[in-house]
C-alpha positions in Angstrom: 26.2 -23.4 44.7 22.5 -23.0 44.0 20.6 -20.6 42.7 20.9 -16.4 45.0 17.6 -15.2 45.8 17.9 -12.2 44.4 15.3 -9.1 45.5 12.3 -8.6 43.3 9.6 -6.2 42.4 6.6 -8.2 42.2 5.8 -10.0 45.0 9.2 -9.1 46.6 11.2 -12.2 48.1 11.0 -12.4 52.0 14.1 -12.8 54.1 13.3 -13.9 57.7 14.5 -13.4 60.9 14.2 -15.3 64.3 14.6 -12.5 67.0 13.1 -9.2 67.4 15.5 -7.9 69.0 18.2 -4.6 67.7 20.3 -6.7 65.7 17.1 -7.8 64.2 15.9 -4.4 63.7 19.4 -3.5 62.0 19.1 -6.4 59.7 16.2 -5.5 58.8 17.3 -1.9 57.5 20.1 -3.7 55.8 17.7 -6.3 54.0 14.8 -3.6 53.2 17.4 -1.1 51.2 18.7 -3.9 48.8 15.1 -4.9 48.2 14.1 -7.2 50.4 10.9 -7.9 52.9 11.4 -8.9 56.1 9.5 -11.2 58.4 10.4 -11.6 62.3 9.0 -14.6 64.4 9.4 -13.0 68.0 6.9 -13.8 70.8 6.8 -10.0 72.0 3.9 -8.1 70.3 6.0 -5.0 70.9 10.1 -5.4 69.8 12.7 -3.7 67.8 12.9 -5.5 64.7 9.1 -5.9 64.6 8.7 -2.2 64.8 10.5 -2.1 61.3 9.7 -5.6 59.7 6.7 -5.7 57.1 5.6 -9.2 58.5 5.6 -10.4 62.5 4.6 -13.3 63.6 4.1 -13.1 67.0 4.5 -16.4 68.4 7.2 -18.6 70.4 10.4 -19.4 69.2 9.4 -23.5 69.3 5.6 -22.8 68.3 4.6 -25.3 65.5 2.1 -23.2 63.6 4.7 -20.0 63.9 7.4 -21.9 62.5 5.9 -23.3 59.4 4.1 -19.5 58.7 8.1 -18.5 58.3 9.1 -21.2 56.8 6.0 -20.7 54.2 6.9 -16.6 53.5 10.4 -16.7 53.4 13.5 -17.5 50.7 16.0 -18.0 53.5 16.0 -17.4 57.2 18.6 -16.3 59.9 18.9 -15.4 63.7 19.4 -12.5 65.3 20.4 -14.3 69.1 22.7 -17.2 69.3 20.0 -19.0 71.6 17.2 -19.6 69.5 16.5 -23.2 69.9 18.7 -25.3 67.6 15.5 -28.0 67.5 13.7 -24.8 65.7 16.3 -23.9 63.4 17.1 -27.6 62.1 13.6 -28.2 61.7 13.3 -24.6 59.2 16.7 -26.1 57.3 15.0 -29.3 56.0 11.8 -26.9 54.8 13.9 -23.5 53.8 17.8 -22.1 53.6 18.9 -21.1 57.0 22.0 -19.7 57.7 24.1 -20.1 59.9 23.1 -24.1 60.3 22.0 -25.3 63.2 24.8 -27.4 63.7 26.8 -24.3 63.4 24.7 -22.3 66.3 24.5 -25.9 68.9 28.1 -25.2 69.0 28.0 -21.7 69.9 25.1 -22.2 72.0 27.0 -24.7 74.3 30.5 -23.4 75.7 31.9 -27.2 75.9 31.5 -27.9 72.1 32.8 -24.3 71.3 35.9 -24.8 73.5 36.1 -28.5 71.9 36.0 -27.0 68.4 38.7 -24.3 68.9 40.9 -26.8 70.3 40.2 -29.5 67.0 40.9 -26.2 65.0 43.8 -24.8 66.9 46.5 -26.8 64.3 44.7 -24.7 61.4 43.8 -21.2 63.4 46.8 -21.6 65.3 45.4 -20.4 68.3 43.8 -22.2 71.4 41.0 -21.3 74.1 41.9 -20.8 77.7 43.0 -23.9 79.7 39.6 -25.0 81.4 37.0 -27.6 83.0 34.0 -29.1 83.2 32.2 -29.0 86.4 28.7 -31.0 86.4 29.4 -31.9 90.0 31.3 -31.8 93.2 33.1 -34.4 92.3 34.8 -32.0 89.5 35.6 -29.7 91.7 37.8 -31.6 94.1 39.7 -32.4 90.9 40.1 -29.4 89.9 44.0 -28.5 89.3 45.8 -26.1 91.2 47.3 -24.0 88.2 43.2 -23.8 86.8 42.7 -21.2 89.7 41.8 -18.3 89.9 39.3 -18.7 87.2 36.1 -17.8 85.9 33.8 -20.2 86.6 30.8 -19.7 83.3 27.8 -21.7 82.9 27.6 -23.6 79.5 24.6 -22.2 78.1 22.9 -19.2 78.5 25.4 -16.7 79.1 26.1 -13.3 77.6 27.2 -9.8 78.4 28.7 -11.1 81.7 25.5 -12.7 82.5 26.3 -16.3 83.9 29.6 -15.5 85.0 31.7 -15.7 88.5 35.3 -15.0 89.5 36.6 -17.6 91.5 40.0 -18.1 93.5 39.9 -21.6 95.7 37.9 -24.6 95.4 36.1 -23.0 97.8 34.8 -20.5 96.1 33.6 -22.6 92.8 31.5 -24.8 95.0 29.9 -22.0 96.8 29.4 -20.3 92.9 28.3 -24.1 91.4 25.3 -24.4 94.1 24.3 -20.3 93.5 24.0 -21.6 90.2 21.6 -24.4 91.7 23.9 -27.2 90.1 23.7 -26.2 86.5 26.7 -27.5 84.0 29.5 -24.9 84.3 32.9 -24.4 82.2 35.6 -23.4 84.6 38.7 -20.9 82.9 41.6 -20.2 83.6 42.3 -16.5 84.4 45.1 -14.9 82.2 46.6 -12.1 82.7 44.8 -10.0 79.8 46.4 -7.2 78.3 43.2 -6.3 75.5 40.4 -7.6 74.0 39.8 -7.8 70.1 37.1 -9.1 67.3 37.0 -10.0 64.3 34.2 -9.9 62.4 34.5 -12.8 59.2 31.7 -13.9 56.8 31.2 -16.9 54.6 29.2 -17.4 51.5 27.5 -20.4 50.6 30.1 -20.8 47.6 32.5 -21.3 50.2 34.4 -17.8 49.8 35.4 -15.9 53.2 36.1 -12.4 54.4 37.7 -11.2 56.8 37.2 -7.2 58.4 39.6 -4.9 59.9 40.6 -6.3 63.3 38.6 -4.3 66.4 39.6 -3.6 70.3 36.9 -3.5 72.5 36.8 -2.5 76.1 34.1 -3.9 78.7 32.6 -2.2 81.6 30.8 -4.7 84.0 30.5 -7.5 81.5 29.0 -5.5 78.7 30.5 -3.9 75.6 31.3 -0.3 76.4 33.5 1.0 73.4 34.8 -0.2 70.1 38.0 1.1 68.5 38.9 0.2 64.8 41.8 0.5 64.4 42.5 -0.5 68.0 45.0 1.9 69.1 47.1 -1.4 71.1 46.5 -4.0 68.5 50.4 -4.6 66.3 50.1 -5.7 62.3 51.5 -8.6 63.8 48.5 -9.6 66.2 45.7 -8.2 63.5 47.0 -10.4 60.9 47.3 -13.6 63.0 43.8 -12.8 64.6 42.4 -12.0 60.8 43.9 -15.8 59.4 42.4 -17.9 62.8 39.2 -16.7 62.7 39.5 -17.7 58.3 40.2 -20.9 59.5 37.4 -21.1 62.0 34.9 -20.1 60.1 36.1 -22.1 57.1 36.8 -25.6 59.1 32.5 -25.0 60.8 31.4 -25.2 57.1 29.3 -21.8 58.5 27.4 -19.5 56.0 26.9 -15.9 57.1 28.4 -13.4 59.8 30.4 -14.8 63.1 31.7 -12.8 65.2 35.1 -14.4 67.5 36.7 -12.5 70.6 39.9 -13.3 71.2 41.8 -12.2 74.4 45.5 -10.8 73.9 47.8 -11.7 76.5 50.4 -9.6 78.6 52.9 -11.3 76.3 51.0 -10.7 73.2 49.9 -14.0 73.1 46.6 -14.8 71.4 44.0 -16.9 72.8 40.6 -17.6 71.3 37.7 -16.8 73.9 34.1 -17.5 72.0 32.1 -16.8 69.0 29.1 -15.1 68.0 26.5 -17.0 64.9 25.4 -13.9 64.1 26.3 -9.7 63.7 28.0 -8.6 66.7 27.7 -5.6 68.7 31.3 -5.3 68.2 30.6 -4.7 64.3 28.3 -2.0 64.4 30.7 0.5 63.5 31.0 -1.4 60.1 27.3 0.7 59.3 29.4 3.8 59.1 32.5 3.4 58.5 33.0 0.6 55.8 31.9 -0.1 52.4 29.6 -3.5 53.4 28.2 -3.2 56.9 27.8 -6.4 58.6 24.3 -6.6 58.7 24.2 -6.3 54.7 27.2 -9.0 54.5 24.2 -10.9 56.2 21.6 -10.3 53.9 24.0 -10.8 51.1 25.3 -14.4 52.6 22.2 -15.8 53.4 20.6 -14.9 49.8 23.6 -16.4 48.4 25.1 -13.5 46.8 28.6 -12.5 46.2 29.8 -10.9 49.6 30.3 -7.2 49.5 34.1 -5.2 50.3 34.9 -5.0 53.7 37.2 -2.0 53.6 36.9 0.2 56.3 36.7 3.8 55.1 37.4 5.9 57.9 38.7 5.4 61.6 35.9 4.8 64.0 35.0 4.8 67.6 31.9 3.0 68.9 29.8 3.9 72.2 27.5 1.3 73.4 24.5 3.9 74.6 22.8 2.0 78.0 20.1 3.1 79.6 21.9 4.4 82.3 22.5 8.1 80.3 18.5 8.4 80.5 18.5 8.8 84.4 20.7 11.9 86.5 22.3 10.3 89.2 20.7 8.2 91.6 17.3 10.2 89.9 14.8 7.0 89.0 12.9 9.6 87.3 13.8 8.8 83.4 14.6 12.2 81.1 16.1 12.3 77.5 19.4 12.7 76.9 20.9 15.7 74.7 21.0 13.9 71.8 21.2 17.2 69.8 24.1 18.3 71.4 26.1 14.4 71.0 25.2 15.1 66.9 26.5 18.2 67.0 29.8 16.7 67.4 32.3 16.0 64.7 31.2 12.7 62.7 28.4 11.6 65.2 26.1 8.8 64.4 23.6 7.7 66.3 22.1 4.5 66.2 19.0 4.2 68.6 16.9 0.8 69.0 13.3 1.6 69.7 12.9 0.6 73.1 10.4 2.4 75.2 11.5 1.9 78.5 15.2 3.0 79.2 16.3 0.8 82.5 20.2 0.4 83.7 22.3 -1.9 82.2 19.9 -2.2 79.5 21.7 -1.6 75.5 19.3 1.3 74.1 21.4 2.1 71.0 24.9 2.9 70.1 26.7 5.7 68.6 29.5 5.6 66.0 31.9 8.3 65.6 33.7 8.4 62.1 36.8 10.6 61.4 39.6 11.2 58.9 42.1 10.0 62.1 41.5 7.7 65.1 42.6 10.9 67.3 39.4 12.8 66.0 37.4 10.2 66.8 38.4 9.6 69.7 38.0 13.3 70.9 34.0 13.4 69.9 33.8 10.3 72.0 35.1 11.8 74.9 33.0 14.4 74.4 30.0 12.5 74.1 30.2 11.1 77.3 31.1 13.8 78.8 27.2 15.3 77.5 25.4 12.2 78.5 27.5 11.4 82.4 29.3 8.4 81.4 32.4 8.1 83.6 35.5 7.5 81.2 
């Protein structure tokens, strides 16, 4: 393995970052404690991670003077989104260390090669994705099988917290979705009959060494992330342990340096099935900032400057709360008011994570709040608590 780039005093080494978004912004903190300077290429003047990042260069994602200013500042670079343009990232990886590769991000960015590499991976990970389908036309869709409905019928690119995304029972019903979707590429599923949802959070270091964190249970409301339990309350030491050694394999067998995230989908019969995976820190792994010894967004900074990775023992029991923008507006009030923050960290092992954005709307992730305690029960009591101060519905 070649030489870490290892933080330094005089004229301090410069990790970047392309994104400005929160995850960005959490890297950043990460990467700023052990040392480091941060750069953020983002196009926004105004954005999370370039609220906190020493250097921003505002320009576009594919913009050649923007790209080679990175390139020029900084030891190594990551991502913060998994679509960044994969032309950008390959073209930083023959002037800089990037990490993840973009070959590693083109097949996250693209549901058909992600369900193609599970399934070359499923006699190592020992899991496979849903059964599913390509639809590029209506020619696919007349061919579609009768056991593939109902379904879900995703486009390939694009899509994330639920965005991009249509339940579909008949033939019928795909065609009238595939049109809606004005003829884009599409991956049909098949719908299982889901009993939970888990994570798992893995990292890789350029040497080729791999960890694996603590196993999490996540619950969705409306396509986006809503809570995050580790331990998860359903999940057996069978399931964690066989959800822990696929996504070893995964990472191992993409060759992938730094933090992927992989949902799997636990069936009624407790069978697991791989779902898709994340380049990048998760929103699933925020808890890791309070309630284990490496957080993820340090196991970040520490891949990608190709040092050893850090111990990814959880500490304490911990309950996440995705924090939307919905808790800054009373009812069907469009008048925007702030929540009783004092009151949520008042509660027993409350922290509150909060993203700079300036202009809470619905739907939109504002921050998150972690709730640490000696047992899941505690934790689980402040979070009902909490939403019972800001009006989520539980």
């Amino acid at each position: 393995m070649s030489d870490p780039f290892l933080p330094t005093a005089n004229q301090p080494a410069v990790l970047g970052v392309m994104g400005g978004g929160q995850l960005g912004r959490m890297f950043a903190h990460a990467a700023q404690a052990m040392g480091y300077q941060v750069a953020v290429l983002e196009p926004s003047q105004v954005s999370p991670a370039g609220q906190v990042a020493e250097r921003l260069i505002s320009k576009a994602y594919t913009d050649p003077e923007g790209l080679a200013e990175l390139a020029q500042q900084c030891v190594a670079i990551t991502t913060e989104f998994e679509n960044v343009p994969a032309d950008s990232m390959a073209w930083l990886g023959e002037r800089t260390f990037v990490a993840p590769a973009a070959s590693c991000v083109s097949i996250a960015q693209d549901r058909i090669l992600e369900k193609r590499f599970f399934v070359e991976c499923a006699p190592t990970s020992g899991v496979m994705p849903a059964p599913h389908k390509t639809i590029a036309s209506h020619a696919d869709i007349d061919a579609i099988a009768d056991d593939l409905l109902p379904g879900i019928l995703k486009t390939v690119r694009m899509g994330y917290d639920g965005k991009g995304q249509v339940r579909v029972r008949t033939r019928e019903d795909v065609r009238a979705a595939f049109d809606a979707m004005n003829g884009v590429t599409c991956l049909l599923e098949k719908m299982l009959p889901l009993a939970y949802e888990v994570s798992v959070l893995t990292a890789r270091g350029a040497d080729g060494v791999s960890v694996v964190y603590p196993i999490a249970e996540n619950v969705h409301r409306d396509g986006i992330l809503f809570t995050t339990t580790v331990p998860g309350p359903n999940v057996s030491d069978t399931c964690a342990k066989q959800a822990q050694d696929a996504a070893r394999a995964i990472i191992n067998q993409l060759g992938y340096v730094g933090v992927l995230c992989i949902e799997f989908f636990v069936l009624a019969d407790g069978t697991l099935v791989v779902n898709e995976m994340a380049p990048r820190p998760h929103n699933s792994g925020h808890y890791t900032i309070d309630a284990c010894v490496t957080s993820q967004f340090a196991q970040q900074v520490r891949a990608m400057a190709r040092l050893p990775l850090g111990d990814v023992r959880q500490h304490s029991p911990a309950v996440m709360l995705n924090i939307l923008g919905d808790v800054w507006f009373g009812g069907d009030s469009d008048t925007p008011r702030e929540p009783a923050w004092d009151r949520v960290l008042a509660l027993p092992g409350a922290n509150l994570h909060l993203y700079g954005k300036d202009d809470p709307r619905r739907a939109r992730k504002m921050g998150h709040i972690t709730f640490v305690a000696p047992t899941l029960a505690e934790a689980q009591t402040s979070l009902r608590e909490a939403c019972a101060i800001l009006g989520i519905p539980q």
